[in-house]
C-alpha positions, 0 to 999 in steps of 0.5 A, spaced: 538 538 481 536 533 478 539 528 482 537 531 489 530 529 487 530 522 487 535 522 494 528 522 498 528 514 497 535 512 498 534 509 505 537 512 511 544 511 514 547 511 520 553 510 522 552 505 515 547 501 518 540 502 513 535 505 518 529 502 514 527 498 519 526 503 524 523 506 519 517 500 518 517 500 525 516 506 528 508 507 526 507 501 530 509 504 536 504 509 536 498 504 535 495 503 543 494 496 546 488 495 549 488 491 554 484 486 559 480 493 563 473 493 561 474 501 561 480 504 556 483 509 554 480 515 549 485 514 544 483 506 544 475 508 542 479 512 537 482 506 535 476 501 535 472 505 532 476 507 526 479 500 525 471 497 525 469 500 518 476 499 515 475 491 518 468 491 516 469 493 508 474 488 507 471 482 508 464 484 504 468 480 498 469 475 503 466 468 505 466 466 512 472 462 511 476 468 509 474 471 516 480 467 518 484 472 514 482 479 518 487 480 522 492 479 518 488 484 512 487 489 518 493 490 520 496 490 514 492 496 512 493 500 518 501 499 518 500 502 511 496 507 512 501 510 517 507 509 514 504 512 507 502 518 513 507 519 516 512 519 509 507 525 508 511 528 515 518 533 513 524 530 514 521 523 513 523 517 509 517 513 506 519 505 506 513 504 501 517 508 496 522 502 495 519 496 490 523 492 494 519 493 501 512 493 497 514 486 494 516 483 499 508 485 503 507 483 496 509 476 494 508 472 500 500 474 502 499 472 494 502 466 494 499 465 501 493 465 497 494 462 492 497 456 496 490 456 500 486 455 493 491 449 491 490 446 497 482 446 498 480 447 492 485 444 486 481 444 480 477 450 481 485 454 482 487 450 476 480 451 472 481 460 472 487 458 468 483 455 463 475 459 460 469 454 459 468 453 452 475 456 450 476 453 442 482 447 442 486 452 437 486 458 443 488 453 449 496 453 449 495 461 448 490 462 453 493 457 458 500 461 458 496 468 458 493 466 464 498 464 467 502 470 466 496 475 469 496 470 475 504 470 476 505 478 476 499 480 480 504 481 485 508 485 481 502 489 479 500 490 487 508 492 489 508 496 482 502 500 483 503 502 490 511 504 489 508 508 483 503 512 486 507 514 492 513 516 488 510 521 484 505 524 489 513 526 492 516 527 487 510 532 485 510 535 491 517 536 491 517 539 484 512 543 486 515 546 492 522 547 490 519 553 484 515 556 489 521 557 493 524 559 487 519 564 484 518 567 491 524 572 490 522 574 483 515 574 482 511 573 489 504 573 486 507 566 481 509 564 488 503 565 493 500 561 487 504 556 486 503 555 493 496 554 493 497 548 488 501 545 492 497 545 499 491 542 494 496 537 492 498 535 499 491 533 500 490 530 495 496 525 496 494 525 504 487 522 500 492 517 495 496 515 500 489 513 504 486 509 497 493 506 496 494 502 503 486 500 502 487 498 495 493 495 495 490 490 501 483 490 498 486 487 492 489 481 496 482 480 499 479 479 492 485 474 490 484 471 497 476 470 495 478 467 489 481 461 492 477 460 497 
């Protein structure tokens, strides 16, 4: 039983082939394209009109050198909130699950970043590692210190979104499986239980909404660091 409940994050196979790709590339399918038509669609104002805000929250941190970056950044996020979404589904897999997948969106926005701070900014890149006014005596330590913090923000950035997502789904399915249980047994227990687990579903509809947000929201502050 025990074992059943972490099968929800083995990858897909078919016919031995992982199926993860499909699974990453599945939401993008079902954003519209616009097109050059002065008129569009329903569905495409729906989409201008919610990407517009998320566009606009992202580069409040952000100078207007880090504008660059907006499509980059919104895209992320949209590809984030539907996969976390859609995971949310029955008999759907979660790609954002897999630490290996949130590192590798990790790793390379965040060393895209600090690669752009070394290039237009060095002394400034190289002066966060290092406080004003730090005593002689604490330099080498504080120096490794921060050091350290700056190399494992992509490991904190892949962490925090796998870790969140995992236990939302675990939860749910816990959750879940003992109202299934208590349902022959003691029926009220179970319609209880039931209830708490529909107020759960929305909180991780919630979750998986401010986890695709913070994750990028954090790369935009990093990136705003280095520019």
């Amino acid at each position: 039983m025990n074992l059943s409940f972490f099968d929800q994050f083995t990858s897909p196979c078919l016919l031995g082939i992982p199926l993860i790709a499909i699974s990453m590339l599945f939401p993008s399918l079902l954003i519209p394209y616009s097109d050059n038509r002065w008129i569009t669609n329903r569905l495409s104002t729906l989409q201008s009109w919610f990407l517009n805000p998320i566009t606009k929250q992202l580069m409040i941190p952000l100078n207007k050198k880090g504008h660059k970056w907006a499509l980059i950044l919104t895209s992320l996020t949209t590809l984030l909130l539907m996969i976390n979404l859609l995971g949310l589904l029955p008999y759907t897999f979660t790609p954002t699950t897999q630490l290996s997948m949130n590192m590798a969106l990790a790793f390379p926005l965040w060393f895209a970043t600090l690669l752009t701070g070394l290039r237009n900014q060095p002394t400034i890149s190289l002066g966060h590692l290092l406080p004003e006014g730090t005593p002689a005596i604490l330099i080498p330590t504080l120096i490794l210190i921060e050091t350290t913090s700056l190399l494992i923000r992509p490991l904190a950035l892949a962490v925090r979104l796998t870790a969140n997502l995992t236990a939302g789904h675990l939860l749910i399915q816990l959750i879940s499986t003992a109202a299934t249980t208590l349902l022959p047994i003691m029926p009220t227990i179970s319609i209880l239980t039931t209830t708490i687990l529909l107020l759960l579903t929305i909180l991780e509809v919630a979750v998986a909404m401010i986890q695709a947000y913070v994750f990028v929201l954090l790369l935009s502050l990093y990136l705003q660091e280095n520019i």
